[in-house]
N, CA, C and O atoms as a printed pandas DataFrame, in Angstrom:
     atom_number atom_name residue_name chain_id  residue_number  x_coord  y_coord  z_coord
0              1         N          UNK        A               1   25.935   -8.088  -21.959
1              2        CA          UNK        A               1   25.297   -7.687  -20.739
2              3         C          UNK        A               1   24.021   -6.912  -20.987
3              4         O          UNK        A               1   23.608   -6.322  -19.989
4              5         N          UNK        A               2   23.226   -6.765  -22.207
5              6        CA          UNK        A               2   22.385   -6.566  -22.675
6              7         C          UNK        A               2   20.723   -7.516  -22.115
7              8         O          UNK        A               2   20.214   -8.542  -22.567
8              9         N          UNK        A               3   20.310   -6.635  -21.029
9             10        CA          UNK        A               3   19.223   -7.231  -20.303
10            11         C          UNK        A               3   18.411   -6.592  -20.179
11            12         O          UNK        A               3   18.511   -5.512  -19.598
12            13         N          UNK        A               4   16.900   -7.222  -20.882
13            14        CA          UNK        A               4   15.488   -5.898  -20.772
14            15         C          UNK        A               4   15.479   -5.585  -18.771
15            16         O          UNK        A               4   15.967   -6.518  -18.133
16            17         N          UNK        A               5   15.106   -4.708  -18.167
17            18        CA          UNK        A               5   15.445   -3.807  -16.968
18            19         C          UNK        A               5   13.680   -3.947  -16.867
19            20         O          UNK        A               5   13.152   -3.401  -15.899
20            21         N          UNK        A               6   13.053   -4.462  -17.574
21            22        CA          UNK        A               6   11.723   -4.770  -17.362
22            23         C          UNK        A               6   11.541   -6.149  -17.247
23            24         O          UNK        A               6   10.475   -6.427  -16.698
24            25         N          UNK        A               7   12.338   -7.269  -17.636
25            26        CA          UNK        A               7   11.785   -8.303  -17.642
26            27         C          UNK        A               7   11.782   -9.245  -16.068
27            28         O          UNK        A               7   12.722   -9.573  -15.344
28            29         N          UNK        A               8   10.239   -9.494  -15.942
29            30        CA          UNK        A               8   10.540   -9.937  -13.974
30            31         C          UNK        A               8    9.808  -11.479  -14.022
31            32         O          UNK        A               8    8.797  -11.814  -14.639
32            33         N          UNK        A               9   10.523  -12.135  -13.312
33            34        CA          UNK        A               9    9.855  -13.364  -13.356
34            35         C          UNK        A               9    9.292  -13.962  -11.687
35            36         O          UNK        A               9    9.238  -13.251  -10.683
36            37         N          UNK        A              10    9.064  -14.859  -11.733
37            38        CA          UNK        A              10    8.681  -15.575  -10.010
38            39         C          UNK        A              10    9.603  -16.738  -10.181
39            40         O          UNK        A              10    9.522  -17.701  -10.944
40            41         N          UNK        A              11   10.402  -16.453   -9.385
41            42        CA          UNK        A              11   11.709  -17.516   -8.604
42            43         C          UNK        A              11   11.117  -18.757   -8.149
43            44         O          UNK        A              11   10.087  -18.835   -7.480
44            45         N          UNK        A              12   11.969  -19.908   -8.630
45            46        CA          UNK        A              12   11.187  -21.516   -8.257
46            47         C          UNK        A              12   10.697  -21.566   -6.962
47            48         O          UNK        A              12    9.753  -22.315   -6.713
48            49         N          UNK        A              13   11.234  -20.832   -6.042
49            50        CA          UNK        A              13   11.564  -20.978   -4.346
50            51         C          UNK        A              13   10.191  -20.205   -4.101
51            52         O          UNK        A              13    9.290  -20.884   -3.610
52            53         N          UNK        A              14    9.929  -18.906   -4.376
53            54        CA          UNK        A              14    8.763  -18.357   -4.977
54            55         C          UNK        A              14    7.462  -19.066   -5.254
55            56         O          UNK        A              14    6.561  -19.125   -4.417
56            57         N          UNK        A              15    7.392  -19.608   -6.471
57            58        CA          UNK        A              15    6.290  -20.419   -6.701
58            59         C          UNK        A              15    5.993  -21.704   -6.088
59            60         O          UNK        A              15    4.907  -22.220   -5.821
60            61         N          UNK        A              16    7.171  -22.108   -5.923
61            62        CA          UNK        A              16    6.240  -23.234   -4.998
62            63         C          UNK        A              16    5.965  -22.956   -3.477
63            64         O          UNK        A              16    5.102  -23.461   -2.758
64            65         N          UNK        A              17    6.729  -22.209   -3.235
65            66        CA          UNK        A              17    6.214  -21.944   -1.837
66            67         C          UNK        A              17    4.371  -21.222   -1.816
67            68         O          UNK        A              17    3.691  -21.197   -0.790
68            69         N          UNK        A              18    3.986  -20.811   -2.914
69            70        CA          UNK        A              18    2.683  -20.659   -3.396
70            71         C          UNK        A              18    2.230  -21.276   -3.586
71            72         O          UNK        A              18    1.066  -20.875   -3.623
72            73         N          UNK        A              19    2.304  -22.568   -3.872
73            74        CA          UNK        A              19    1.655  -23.509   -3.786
74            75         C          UNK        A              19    1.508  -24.588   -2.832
75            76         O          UNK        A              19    0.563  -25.374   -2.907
76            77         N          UNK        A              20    2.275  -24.651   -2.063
77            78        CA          UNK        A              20    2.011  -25.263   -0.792
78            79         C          UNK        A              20    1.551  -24.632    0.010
79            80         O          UNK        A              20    0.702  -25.286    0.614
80            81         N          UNK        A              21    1.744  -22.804    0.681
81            82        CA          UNK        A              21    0.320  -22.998    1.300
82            83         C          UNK        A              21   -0.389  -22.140    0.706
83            84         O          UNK        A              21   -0.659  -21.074    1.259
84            85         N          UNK        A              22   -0.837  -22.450   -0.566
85            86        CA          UNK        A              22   -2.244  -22.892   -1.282
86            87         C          UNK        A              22   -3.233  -23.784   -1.086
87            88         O          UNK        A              22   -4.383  -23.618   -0.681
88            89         N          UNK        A              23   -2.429  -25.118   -1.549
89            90        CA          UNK        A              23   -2.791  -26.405   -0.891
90            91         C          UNK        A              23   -2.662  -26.760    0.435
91            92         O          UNK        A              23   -3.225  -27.812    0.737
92            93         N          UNK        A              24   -1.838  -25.937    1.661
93            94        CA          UNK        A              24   -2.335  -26.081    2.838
94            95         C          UNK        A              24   -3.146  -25.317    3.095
95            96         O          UNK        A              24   -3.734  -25.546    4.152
96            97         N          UNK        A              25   -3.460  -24.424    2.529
97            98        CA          UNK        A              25   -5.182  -23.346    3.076
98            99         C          UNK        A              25   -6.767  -24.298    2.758
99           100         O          UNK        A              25   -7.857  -24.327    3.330
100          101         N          UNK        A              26   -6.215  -24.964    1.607
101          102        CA          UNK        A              26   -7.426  -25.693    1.150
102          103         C          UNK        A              26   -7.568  -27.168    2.097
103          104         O          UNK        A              26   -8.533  -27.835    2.472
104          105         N          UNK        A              27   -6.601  -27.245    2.202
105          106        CA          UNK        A              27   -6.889  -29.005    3.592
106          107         C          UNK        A              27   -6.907  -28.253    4.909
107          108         O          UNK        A              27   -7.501  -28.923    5.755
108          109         N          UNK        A              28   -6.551  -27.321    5.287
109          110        CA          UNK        A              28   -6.836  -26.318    6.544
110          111         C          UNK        A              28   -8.219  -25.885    6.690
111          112         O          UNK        A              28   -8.713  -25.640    7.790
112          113         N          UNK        A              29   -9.094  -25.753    5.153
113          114        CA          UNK        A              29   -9.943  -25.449    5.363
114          115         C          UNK        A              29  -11.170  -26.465    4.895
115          116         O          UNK        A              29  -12.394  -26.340    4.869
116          117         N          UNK        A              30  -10.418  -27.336    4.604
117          118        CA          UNK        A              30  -11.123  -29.018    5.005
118          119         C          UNK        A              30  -11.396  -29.094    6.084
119          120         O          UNK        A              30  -12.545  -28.876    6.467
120          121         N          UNK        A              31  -10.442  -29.417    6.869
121          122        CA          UNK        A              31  -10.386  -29.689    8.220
122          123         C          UNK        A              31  -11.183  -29.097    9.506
123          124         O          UNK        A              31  -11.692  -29.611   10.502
124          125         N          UNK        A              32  -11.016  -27.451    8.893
125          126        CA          UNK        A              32  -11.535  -26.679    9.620
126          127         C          UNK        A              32  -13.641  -27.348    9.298
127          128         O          UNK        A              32  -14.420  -27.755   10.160
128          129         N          UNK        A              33  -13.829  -27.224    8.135
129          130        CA          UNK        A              33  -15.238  -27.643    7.987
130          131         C          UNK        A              33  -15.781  -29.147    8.673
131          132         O          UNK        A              33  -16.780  -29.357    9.360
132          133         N          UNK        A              34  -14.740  -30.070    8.214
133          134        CA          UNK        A              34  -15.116  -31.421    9.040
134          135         C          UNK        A              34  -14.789  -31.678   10.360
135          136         O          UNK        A              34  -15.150  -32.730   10.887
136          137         N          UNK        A              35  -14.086  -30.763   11.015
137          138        CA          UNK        A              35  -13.709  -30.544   12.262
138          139         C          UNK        A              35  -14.950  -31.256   13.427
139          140         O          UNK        A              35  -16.147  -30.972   13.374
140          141         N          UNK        A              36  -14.361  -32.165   14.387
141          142        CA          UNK        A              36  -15.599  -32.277   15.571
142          143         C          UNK        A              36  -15.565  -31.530   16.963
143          144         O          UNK        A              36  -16.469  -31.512   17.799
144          145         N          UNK        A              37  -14.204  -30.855   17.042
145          146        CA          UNK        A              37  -14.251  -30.346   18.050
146          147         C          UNK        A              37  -13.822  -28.845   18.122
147          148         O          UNK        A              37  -12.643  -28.634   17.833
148          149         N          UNK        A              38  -14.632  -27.712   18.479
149          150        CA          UNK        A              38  -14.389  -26.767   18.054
150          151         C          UNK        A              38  -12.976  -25.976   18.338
151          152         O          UNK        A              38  -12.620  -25.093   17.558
152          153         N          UNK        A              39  -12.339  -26.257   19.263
153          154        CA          UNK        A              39  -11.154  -26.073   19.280
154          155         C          UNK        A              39   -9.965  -26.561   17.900
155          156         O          UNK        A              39   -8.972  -26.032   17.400
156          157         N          UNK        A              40  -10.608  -27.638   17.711
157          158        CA          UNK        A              40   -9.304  -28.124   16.269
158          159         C          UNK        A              40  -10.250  -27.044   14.692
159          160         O          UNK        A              40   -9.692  -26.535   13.721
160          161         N          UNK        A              41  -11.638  -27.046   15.009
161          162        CA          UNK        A              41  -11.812  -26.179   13.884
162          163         C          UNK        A              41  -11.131  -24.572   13.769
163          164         O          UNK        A              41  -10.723  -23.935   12.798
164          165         N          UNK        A              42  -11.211  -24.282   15.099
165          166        CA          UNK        A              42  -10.584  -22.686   15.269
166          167         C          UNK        A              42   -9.148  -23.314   14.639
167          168         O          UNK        A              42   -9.095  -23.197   13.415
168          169         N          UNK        A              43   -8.453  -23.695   15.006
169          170        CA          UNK        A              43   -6.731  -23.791   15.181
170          171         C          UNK        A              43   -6.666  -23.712   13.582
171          172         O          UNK        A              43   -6.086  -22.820   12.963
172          173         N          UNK        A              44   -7.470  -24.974   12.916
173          174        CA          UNK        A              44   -7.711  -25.226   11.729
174          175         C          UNK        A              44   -7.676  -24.052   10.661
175          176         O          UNK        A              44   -6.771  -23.840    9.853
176          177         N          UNK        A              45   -8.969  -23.261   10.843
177          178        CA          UNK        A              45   -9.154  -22.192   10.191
178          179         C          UNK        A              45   -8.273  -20.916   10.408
179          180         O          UNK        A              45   -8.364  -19.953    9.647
180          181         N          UNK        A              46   -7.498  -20.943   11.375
181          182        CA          UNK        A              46   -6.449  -20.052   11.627
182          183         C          UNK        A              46   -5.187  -20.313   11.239
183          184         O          UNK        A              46   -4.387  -19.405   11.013
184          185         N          UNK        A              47   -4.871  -21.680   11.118
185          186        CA          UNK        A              47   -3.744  -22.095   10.170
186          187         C          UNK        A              47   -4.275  -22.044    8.571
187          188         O          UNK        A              47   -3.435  -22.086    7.672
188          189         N          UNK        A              48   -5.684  -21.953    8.267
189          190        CA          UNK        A              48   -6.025  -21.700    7.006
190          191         C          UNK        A              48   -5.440  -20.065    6.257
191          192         O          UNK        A              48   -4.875  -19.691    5.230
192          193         N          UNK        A              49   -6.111  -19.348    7.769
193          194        CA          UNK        A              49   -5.852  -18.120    7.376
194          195         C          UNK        A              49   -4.372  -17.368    7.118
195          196         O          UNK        A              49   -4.008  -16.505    6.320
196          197         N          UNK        A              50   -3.785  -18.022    8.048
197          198        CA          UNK        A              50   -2.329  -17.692    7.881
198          199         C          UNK        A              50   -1.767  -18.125    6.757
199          200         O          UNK        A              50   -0.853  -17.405    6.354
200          201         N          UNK        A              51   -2.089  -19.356    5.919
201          202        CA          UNK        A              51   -1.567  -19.875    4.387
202          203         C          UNK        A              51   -2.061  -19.091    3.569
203          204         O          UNK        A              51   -1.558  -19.196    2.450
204          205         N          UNK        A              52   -2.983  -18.209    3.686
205          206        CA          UNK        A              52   -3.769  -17.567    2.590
206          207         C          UNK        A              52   -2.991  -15.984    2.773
207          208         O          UNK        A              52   -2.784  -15.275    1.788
208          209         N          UNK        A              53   -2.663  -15.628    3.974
209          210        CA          UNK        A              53   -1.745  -14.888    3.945
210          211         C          UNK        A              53   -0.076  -14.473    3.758
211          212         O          UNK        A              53    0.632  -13.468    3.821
212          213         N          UNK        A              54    0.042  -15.845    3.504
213          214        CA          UNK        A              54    1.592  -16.279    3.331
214          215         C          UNK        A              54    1.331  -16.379    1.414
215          216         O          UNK        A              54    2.168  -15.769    0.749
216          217         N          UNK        A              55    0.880  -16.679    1.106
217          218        CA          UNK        A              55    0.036  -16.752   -0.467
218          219         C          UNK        A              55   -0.120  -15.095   -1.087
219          220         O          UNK        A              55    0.355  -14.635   -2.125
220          221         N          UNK        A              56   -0.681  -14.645   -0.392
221          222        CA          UNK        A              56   -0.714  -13.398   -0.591
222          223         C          UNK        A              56    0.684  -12.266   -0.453
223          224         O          UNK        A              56    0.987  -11.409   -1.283
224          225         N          UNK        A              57    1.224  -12.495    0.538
225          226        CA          UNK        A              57    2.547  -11.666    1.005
226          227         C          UNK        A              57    3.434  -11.948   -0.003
227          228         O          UNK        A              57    3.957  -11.013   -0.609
228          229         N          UNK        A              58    3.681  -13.058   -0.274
229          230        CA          UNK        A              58    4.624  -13.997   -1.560
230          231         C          UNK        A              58    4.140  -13.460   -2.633
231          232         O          UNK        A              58    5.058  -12.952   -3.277
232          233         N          UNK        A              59    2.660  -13.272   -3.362
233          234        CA          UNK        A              59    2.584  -12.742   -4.479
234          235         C          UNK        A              59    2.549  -11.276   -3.827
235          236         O          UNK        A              59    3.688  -11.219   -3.362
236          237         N          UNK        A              60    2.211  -10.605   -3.654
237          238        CA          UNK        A              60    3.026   -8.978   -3.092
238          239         C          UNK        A              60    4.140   -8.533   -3.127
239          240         O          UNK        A              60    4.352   -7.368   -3.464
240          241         N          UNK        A              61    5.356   -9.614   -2.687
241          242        CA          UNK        A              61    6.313   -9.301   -2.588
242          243         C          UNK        A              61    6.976   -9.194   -4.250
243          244         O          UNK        A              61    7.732   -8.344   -4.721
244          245         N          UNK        A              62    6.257  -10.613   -4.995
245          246        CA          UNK        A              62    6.502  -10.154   -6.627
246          247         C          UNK        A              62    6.308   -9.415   -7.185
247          248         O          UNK        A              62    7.116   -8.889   -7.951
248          249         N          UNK        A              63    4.992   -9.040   -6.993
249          250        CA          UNK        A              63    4.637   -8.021   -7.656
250          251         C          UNK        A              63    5.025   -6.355   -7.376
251          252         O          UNK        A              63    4.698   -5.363   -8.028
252          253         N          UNK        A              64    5.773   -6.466   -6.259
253          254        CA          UNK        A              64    6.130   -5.049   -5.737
254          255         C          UNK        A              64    7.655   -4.640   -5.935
255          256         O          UNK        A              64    8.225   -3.633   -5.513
256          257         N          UNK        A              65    8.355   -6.095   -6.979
257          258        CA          UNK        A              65    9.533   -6.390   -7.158
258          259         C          UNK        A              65    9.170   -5.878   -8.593
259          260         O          UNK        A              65    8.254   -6.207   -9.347
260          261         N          UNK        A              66   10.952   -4.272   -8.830
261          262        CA          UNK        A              66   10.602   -3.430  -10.372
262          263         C          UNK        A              66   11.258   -4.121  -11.467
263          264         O          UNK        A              66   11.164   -3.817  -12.656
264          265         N          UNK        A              67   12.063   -5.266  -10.874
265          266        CA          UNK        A              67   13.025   -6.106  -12.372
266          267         C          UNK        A              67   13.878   -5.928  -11.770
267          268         O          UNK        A              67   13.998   -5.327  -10.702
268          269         N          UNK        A              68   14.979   -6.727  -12.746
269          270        CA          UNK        A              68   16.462   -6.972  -12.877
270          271         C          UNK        A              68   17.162   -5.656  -12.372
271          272         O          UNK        A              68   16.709   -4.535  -12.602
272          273         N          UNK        A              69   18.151   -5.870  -11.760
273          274        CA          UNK        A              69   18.744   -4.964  -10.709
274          275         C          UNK        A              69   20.125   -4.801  -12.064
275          276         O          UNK        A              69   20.502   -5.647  -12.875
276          277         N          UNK        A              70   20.537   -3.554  -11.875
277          278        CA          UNK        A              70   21.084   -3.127  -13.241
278          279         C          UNK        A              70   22.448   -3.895  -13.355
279          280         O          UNK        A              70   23.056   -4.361  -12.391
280          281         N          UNK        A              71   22.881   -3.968  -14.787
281          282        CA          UNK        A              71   24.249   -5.092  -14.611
282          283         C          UNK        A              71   25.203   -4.255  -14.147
283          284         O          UNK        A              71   25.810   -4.696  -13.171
284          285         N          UNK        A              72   25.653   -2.789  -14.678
285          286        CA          UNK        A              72   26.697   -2.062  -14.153
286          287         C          UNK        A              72   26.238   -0.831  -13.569
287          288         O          UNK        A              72   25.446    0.044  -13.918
288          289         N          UNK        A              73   27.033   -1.045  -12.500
289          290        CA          UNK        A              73   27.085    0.579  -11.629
290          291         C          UNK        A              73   28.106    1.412  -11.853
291          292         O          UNK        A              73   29.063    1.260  -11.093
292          293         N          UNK        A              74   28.195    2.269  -12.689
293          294        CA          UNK        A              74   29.718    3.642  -12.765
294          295         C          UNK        A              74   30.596    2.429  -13.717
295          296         O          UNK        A              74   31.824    2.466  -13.800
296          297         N          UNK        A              75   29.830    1.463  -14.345
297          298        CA          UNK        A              75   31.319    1.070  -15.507
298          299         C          UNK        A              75   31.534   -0.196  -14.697
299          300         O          UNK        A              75   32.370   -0.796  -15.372
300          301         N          UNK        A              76   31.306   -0.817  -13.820
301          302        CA          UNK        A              76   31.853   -1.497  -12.801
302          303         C          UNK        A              76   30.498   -2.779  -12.864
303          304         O          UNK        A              76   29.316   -2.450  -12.951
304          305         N          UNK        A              77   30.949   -4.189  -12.801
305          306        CA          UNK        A              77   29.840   -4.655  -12.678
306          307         C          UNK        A              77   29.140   -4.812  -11.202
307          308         O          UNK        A              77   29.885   -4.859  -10.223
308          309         N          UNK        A              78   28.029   -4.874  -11.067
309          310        CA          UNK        A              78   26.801   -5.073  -10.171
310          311         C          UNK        A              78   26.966   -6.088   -9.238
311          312         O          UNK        A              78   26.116   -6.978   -9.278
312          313         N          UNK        A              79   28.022   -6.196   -8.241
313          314        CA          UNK        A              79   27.942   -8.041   -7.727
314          315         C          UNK        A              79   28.887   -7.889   -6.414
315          316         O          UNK        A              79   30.023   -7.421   -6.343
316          317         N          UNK        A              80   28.038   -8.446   -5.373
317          318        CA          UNK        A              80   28.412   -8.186   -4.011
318          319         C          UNK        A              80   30.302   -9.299   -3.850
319          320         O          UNK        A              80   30.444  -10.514   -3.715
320          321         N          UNK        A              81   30.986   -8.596   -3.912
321          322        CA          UNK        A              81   32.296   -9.653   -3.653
322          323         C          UNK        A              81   31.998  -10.223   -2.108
323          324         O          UNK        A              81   31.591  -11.354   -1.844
324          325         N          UNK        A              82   32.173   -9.615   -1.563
325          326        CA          UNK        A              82   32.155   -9.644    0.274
326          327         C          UNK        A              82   31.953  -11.603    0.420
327          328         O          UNK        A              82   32.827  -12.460    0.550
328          329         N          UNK        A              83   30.626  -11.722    0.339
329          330        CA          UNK        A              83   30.450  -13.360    0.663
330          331         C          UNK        A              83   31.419  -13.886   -0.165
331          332         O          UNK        A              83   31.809  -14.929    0.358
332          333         N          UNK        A              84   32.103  -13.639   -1.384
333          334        CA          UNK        A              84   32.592  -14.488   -1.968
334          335         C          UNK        A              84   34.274  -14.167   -1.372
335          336         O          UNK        A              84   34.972  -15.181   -1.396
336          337         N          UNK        A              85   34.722  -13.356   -1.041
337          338        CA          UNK        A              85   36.089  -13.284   -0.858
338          339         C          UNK        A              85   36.243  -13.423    0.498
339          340         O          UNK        A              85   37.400  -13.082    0.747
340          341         N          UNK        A              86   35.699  -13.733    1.461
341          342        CA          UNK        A              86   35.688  -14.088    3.081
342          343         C          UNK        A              86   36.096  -15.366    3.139
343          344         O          UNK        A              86   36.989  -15.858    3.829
344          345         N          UNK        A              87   35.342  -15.886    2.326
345          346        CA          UNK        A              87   35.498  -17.679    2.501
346          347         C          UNK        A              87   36.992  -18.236    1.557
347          348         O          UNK        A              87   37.807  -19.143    1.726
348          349         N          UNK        A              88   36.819  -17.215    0.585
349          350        CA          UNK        A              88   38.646  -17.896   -0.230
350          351         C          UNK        A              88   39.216  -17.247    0.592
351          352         O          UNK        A              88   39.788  -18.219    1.086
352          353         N          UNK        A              89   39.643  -16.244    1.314
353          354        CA          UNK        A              89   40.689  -15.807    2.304
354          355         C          UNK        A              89   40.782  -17.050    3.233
355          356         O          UNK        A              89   41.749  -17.794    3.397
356          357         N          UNK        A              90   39.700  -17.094    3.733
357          358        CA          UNK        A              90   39.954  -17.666    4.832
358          359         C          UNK        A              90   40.265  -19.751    4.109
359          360         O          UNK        A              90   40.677  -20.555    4.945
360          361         N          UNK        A              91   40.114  -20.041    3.264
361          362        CA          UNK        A              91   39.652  -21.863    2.506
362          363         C          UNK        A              91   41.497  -21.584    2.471
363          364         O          UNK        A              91   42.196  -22.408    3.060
364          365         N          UNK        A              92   42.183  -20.358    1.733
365          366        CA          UNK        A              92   43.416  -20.274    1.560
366          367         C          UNK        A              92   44.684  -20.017    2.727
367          368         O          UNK        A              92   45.872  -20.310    2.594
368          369         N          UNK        A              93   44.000  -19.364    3.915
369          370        CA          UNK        A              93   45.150  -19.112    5.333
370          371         C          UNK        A              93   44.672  -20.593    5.889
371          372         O          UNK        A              93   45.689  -21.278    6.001
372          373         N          UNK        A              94   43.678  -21.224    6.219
373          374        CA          UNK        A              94   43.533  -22.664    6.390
374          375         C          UNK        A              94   44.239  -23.679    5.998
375          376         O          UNK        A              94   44.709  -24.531    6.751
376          377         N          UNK        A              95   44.406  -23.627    4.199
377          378        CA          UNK        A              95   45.087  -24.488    3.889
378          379         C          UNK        A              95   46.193  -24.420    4.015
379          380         O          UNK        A              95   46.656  -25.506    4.366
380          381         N          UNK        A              96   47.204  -23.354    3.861
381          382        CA          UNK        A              96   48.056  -23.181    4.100
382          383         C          UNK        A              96   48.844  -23.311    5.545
383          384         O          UNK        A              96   50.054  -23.416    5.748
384          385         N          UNK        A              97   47.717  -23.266    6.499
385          386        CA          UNK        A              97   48.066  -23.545    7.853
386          387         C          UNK        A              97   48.353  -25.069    7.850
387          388         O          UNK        A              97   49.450  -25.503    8.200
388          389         N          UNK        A              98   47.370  -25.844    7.458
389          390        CA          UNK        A              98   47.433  -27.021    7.615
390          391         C          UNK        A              98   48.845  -27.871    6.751
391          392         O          UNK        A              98   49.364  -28.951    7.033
392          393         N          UNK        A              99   49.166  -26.926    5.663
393          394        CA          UNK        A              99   49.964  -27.657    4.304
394          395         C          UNK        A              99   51.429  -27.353    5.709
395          396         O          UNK        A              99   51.992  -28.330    6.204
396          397         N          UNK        A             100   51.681  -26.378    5.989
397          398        CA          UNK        A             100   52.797  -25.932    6.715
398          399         C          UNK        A             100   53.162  -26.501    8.126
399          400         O          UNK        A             100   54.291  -26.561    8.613
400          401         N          UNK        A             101   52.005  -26.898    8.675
401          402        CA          UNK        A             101   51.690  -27.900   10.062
402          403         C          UNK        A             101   52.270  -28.934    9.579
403          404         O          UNK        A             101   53.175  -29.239   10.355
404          405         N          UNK        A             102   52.217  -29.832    8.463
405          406        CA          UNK        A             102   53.069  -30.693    8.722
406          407         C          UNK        A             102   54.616  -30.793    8.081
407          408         O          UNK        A             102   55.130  -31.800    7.594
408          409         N          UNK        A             103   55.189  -29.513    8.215
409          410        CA          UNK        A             103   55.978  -29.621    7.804
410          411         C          UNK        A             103   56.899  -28.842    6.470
411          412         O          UNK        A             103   57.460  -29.327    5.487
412          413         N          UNK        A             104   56.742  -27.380    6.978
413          414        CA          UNK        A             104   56.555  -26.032    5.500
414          415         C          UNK        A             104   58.335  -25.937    5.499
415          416         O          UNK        A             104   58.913  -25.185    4.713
């Protein structure tokens, strides 16, 4: 359980979402330039601006992220049970309902 507490990376979900609107700021701001009617250039350049801010917030949010969240707390490891034991309680009184419905 030996993990540098410095080492931080950018999550797949992360990076590409940086890159799409990357590449939608740059055809947003195509569009916005070849635009003929000034209404689709505004909309244009305002959906530009908003990708360039979604680009930005995403790398912010990395960079404002301190690393790996520690493996143990008090001796105990680091790891939310809750989502995981709701659904076997309940996958197990289910089945058992159903195994006994026809016949326990």
């Amino acid at each position: 359980m030996d993990q540098s507490q410095t080492a931080k990376s950018m999550t797949h979900g992360e990076a590409g979402l940086m890159i799409v609107f990357a590449v939608t700021a740059f055809v947003c701001l195509f569009a916005s330039a070849k635009a003929l009617d000034t209404a689709y250039a505004f909309h244009a350049a305002l959906a530009c601006a908003v990708s360039l801010w979604a680009v930005f917030a995403i790398g912010n949010r990395y960079l404002d992220r301190t690393g790996l969240p520690p493996q143990e707390i008090n001796g105990r490891p680091n790891y939310n049970l809750g989502p995981v034991k709701f659904p076997a309680v309940m996958a197990m009184f289910l089945g058992h309902r159903r195994f006994c419905a026809s016949g326990c």
